[in-house]
C-alpha positions as CSV (number, residue, x, y, z in Angstrom):
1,X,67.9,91.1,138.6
2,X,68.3,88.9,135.4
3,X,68.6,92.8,133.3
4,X,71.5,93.9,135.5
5,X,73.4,90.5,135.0
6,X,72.8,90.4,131.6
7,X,74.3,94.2,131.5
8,X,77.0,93.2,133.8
9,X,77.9,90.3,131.3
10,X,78.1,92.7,129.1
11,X,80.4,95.1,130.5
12,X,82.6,92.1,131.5
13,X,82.8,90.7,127.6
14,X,83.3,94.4,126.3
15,X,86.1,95.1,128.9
16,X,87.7,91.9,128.3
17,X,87.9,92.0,124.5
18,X,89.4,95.7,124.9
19,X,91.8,93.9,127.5
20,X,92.9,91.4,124.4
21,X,93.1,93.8,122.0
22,X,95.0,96.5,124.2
23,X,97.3,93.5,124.8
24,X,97.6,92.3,120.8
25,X,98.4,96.7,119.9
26,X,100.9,97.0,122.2
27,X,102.7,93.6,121.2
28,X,102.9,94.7,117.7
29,X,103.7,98.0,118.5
30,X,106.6,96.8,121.0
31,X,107.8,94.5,117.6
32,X,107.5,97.8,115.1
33,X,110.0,100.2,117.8
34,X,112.5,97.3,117.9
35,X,112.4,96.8,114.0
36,X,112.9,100.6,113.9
37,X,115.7,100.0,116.5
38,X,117.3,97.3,114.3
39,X,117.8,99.0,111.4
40,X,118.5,102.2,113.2
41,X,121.6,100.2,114.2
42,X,122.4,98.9,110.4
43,X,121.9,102.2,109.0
44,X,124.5,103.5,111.8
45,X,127.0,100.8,111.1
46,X,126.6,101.5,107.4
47,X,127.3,105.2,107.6
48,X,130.2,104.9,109.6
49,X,131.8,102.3,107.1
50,X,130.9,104.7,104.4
51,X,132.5,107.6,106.4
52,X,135.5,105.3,106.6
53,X,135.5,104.3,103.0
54,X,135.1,108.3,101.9
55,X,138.4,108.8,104.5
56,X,140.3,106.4,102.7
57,X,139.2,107.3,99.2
58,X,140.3,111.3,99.8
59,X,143.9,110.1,101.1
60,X,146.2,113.1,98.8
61,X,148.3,109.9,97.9
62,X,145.4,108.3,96.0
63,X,144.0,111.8,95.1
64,X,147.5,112.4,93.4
65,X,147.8,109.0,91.7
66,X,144.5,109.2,90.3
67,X,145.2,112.7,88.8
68,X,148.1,111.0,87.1
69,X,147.0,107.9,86.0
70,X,143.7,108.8,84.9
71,X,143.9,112.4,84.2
72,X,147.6,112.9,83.0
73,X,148.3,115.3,85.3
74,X,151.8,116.6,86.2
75,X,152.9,118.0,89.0
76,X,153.8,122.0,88.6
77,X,157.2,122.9,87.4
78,X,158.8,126.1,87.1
79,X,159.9,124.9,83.1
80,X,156.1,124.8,82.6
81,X,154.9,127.6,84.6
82,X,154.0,130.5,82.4
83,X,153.3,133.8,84.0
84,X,151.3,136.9,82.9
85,X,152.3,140.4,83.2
86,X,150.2,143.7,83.4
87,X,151.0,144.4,79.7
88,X,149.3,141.3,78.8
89,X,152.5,139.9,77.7
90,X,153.3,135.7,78.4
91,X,156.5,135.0,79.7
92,X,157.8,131.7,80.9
93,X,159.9,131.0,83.8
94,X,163.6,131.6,83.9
């Protein structure tokens, strides 16, 4: 009688210790997913305020002024337009 107790002990300290540390996995498992979930959230807010800030960078008003502040760009006239003919000959507009 005193074996099977002992082996019942046993059992009942092995199952409980499995119990505690079934318990302390799934707590820090439960606290890894919502720290995933957290900065799932800040890396989705960051991308849409980058997609906003790429929006407003590409506006043609800022592309333009950029091209002429920065680039010297002009915009296209026809007393600077030059055109080429089949016979390889440059004419400028009328």
């Amino acid at each position: 009688m005193l074996r099977l107790n002992l082996m019942l002990l046993l059992a009942l300290m092995a199952s409980a210790i499995f119990l505690v540390h079934s318990q302390y996995e799934s707590r820090r498992l439960f606290t890894e997913l919502d720290r995933a979930v957290s900065e799932s959230r800040r890396l989705a807010t960051e991308n849409q305020r980058l997609e906003v800030e790429k929006r407003a960078q590409a506006t043609p008003l800022r592309v333009e002024g950029l091209a002429r502040d920065q680039l010297k760009m002009h915009s296209a006239t026809p007393a600077i337009t030059q055109y080429v003919q089949d016979n390889g000959r440059l004419e400028t507009a009328p």
